[in-house]
C-alpha positions as CSV (number, residue, x, y, z in Angstrom):
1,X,-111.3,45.6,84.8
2,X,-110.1,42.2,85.6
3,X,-106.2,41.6,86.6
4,X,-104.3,40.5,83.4
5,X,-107.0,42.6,81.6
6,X,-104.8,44.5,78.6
7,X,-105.1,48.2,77.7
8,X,-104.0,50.1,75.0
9,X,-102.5,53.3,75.8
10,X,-101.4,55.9,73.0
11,X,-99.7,59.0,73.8
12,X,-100.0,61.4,70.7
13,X,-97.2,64.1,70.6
14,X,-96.3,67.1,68.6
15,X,-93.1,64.6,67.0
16,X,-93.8,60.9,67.8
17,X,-96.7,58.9,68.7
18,X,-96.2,55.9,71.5
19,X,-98.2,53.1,72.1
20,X,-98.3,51.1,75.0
21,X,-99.8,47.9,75.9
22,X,-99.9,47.1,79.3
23,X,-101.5,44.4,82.0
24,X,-102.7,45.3,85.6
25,X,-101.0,42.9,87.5
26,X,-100.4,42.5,92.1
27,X,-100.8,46.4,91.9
28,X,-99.1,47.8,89.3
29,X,-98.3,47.8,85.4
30,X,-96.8,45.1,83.7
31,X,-95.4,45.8,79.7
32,X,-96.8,43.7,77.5
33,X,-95.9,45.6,74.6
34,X,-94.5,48.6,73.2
35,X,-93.5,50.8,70.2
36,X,-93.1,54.4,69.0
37,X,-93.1,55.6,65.6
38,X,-91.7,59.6,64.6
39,X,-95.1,61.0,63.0
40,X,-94.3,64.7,63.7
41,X,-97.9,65.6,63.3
42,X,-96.6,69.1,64.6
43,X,-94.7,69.5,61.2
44,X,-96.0,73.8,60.4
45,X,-98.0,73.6,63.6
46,X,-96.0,76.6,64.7
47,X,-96.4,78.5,61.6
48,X,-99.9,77.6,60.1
49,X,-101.8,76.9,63.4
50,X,-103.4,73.7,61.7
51,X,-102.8,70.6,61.2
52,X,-101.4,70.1,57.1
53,X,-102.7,67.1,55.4
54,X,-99.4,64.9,54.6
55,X,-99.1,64.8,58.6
56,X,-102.6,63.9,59.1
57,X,-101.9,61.3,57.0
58,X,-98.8,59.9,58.4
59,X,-101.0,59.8,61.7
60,X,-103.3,58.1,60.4
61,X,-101.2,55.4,58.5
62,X,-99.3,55.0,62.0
63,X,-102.9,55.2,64.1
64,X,-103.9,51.7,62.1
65,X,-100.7,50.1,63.0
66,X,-101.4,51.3,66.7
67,X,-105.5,49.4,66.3
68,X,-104.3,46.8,64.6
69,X,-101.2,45.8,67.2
70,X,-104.2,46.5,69.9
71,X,-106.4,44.0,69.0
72,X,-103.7,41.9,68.0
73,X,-102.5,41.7,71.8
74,X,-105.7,41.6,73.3
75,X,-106.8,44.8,74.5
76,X,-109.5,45.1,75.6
77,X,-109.6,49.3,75.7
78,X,-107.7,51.6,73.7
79,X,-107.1,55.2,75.3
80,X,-105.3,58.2,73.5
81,X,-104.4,61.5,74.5
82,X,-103.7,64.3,72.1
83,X,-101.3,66.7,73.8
84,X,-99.3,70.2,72.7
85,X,-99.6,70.2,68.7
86,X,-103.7,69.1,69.5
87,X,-104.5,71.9,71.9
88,X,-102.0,74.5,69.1
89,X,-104.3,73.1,66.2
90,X,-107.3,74.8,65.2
91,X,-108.2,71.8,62.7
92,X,-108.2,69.3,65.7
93,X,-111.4,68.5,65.5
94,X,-111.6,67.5,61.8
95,X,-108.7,64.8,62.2
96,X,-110.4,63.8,65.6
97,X,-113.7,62.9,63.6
98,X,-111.8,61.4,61.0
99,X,-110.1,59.2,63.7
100,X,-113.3,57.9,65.1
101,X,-114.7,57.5,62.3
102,X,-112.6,55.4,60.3
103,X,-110.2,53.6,63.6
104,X,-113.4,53.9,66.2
105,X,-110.5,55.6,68.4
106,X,-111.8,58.7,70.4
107,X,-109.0,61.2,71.0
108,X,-109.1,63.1,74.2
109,X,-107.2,66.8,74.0
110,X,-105.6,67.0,77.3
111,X,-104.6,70.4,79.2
112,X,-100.7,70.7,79.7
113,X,-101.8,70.1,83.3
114,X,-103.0,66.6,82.8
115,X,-100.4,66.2,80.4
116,X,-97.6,67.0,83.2
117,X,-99.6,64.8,85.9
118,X,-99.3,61.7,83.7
119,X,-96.6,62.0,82.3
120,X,-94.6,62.6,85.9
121,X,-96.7,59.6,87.5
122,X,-95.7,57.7,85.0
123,X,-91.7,58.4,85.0
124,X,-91.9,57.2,88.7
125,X,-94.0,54.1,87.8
126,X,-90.9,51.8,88.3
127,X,-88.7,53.8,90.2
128,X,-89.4,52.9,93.7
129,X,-85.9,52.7,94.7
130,X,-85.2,56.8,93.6
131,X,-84.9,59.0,96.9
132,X,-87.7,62.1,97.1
133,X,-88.5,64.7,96.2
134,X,-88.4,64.9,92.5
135,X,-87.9,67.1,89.5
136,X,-88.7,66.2,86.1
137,X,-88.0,67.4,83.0
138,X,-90.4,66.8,79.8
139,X,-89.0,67.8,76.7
140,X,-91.3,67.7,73.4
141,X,-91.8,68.7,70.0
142,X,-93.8,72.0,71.1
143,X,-93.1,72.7,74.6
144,X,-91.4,71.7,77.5
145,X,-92.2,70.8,81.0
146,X,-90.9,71.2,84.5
147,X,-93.0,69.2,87.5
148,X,-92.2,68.5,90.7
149,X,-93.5,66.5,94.1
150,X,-93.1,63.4,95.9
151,X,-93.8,60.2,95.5
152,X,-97.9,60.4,95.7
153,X,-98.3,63.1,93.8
154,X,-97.5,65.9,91.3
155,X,-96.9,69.2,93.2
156,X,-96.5,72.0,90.6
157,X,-95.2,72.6,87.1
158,X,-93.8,75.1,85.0
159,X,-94.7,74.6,80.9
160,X,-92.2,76.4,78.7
161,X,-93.3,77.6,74.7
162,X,-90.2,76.0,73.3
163,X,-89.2,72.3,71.8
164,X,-87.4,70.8,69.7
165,X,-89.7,71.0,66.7
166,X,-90.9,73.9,67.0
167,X,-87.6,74.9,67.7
168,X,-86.1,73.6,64.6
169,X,-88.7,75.1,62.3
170,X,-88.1,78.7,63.5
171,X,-84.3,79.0,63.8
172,X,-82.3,75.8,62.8
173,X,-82.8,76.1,58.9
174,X,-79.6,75.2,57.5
175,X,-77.5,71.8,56.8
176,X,-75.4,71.8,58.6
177,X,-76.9,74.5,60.9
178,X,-75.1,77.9,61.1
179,X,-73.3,78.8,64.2
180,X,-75.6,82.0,64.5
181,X,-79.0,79.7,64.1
182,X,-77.7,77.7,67.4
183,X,-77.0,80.8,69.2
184,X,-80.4,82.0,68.8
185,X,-82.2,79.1,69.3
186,X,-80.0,79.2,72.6
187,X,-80.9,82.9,72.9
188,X,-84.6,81.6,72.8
189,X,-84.0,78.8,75.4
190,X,-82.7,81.1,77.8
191,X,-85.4,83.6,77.5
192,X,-87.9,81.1,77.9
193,X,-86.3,79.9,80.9
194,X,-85.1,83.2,82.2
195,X,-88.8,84.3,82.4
196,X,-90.1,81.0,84.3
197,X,-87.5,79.7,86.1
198,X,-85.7,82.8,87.7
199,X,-82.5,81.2,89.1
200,X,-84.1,77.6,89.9
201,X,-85.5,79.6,92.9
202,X,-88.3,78.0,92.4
203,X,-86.7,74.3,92.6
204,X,-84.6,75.1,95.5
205,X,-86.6,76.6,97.6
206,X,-89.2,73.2,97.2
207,X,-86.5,70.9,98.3
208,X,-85.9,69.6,94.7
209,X,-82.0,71.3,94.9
210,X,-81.6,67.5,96.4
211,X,-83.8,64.5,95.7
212,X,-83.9,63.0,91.8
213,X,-83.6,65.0,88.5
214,X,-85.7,63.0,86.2
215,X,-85.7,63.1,82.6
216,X,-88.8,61.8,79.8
217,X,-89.6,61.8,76.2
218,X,-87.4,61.1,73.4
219,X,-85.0,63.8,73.7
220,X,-83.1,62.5,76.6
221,X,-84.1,58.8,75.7
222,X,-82.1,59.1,72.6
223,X,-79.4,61.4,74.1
224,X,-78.4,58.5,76.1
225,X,-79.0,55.7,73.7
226,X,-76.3,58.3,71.7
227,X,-73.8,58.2,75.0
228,X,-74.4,54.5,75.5
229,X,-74.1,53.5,71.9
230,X,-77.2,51.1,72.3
231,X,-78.7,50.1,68.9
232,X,-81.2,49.1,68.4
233,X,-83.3,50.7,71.1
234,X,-83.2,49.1,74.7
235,X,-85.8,50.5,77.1
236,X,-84.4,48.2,79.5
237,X,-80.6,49.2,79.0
238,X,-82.1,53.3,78.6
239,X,-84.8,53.3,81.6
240,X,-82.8,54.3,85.1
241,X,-79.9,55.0,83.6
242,X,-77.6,57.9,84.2
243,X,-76.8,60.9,81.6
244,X,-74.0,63.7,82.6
245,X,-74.2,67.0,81.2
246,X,-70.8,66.5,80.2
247,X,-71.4,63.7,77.9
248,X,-75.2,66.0,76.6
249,X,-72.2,68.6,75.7
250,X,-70.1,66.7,73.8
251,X,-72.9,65.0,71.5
252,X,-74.0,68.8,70.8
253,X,-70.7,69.5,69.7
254,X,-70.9,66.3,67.5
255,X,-74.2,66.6,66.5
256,X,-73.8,70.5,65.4
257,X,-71.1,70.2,63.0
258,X,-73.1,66.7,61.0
259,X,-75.4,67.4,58.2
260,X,-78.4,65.5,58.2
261,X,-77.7,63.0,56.6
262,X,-74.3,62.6,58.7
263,X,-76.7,62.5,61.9
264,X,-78.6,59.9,60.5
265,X,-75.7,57.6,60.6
266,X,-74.8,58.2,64.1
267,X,-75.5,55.3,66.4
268,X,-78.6,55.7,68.9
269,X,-80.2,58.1,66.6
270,X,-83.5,57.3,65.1
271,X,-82.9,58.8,61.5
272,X,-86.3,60.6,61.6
273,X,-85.1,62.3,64.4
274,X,-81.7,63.5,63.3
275,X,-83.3,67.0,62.3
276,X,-84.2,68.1,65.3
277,X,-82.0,66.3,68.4
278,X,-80.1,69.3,68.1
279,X,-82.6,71.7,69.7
280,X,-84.3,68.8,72.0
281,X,-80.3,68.5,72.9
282,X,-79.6,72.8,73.4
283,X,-82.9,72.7,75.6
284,X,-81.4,69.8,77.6
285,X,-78.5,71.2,78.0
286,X,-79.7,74.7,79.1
287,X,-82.3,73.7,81.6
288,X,-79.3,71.1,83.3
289,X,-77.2,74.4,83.4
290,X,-79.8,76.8,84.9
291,X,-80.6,74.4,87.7
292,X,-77.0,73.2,88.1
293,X,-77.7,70.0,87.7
294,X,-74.8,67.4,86.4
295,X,-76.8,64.7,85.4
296,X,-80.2,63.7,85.2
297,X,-81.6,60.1,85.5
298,X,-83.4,58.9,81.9
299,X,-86.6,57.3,82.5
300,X,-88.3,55.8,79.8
301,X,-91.5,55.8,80.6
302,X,-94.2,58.8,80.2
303,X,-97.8,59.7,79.7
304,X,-98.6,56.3,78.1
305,X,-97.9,54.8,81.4
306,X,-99.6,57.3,83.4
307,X,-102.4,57.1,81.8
308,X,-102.6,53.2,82.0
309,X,-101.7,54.2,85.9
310,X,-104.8,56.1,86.2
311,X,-106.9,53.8,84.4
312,X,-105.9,51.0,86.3
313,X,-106.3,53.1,89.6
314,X,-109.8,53.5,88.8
315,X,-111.1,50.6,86.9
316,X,-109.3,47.5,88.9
């Protein structure tokens, strides 16, 4: 691939689905363009194990946009990685041939490994200035992810069974949600993270008690689009920016007591993700806890850039 060649890179998560478009330019990635749209292709993932049909066709309503901005901008390749939700699914492989077949998009099932790799690579894309070694936090709509390492490379990872969708569909179940159905969603945060992450031993003992707490995905992106009062969304204003666990405290206080419909007028919140920032927010807030951690730094960039990273890497 030439430089100034365009790619197309689309992340596919268990909530919201990202596109990126991106040139390969003096060594490393240049935006050319990007958007996300709230899919939640997850939606009964939990529950069923499949796939339902009205979220297979959201997907695929949202999957045209995605071909049609692609070829719009120039791209020349169009990459897509299915990620928690896709490896949960048993009906992947049906919406996977219906994808090809009708968008000519092939969608690659990644491992929560790969998932962790590209996602952490690409957090650190643009943050050349951020001291080592790092910890960062992934927070989806069906699980959750710890990784840590230097600047190079990805070192290790921990991938917790709990996010905020999946989350939301087994405790959160009222509007506005009952004090009792926030306890045990906390109660199953703190399991989940009691049985992985004993003490933040782990963390400590790697060096990452120092170094830079790094936060991805839309849970903390929003969370401190919320704290900064930016609307609309500003990667620029959002991407290196600093969110204390103070301030994630006091927007779960706030958030808690909306309805749904109250959330959705709050500014910084997307309205299709008023339903569940509240458990992205309680898993946020308990992980910061556990590892003693005051604030984390918001990066918003993920897998979509990791993967353009890699490609890049090895097609330039």
């Amino acid at each position: 691939m030439s430089e100034n060649s365009r790619l197309a890179t689309i992340d596919l998560g268990t909530n919201t689905f990202l596109l990126l478009i991106s040139e390969w330019r003096n060594g490393e990635i240049h935006t050319v363009y990007q958007t996300a749209k709230i899919v939640r292709i997850g939606e009964g993932v939990d529950r069923s194990g499949r796939f339902a049909e009205a979220p297979m066709q959201r997907a695929m309503e949202c999957l045209k946009q995605f071909a049609d901005l692609a070829h719009e901008y120039g791209a020349q390749t169009v990459l897509a990685c299915g990620t928690s939700a896709f490896r949960d699914a048993r009906n992947r492989e049906d919406f996977i041939r219906r994808v090809r077949d009708k968008l000519g998009i092939d969608i690659q099932v990644i491992s929560g490994e790969q998932e962790a790799e590209y996602s952490y690579l690409g957090a650190l894309s643009n943050k050349r200035h951020l001291p080592e070694p790092f910890l960062m936090l992934d927070i989806g709509g069906g699980s959750t992810e710890l990784c840590w390492g230097d600047r190079e490379r990805m070192q290790g990872r921990l991938s917790l069974d709990i996010g905020s969708v999946r989350l939301t569909e087994r405790f959160l179940n009222h509007d506005p949600v009952l004090p009792e159905e926030v306890q045990m969603a906390r109660r199953e945060i703190a399991e989940a993270l009691g049985q992985r992450v004993a003490g933040g031993k782990i963390f400590k003992q790697k060096g990452n008690n120092g170094g830079t707490f790094l936060g991805v995905a839309g849970t903390v992106t929003t969370l401190a689009a919320m704290h900064q009062q930016v609307e609309p969304y500003d990667p620029e204003r959002i991407d290196g920016s600093l969110l204390p666990l103070a301030a994630v405290d006091e927007l779960i206080d706030a958030i808690a007591r909306r309805t749904i419909a109250e959330r959705r007028r709050m500014i910084g919140l997307s309205p299709k993700r008023a339903d569940v920032i509240l458990a992205g927010a309680l898993i946020l807030q308990a992980v910061m806890r556990h590892l003693e951690r005051e604030s984390i730094v918001v990066s918003d960039r993920g897998l979509r850039y990791g993967m353009a990273l890699a490609y890049f890497q090895t097609h330039s």
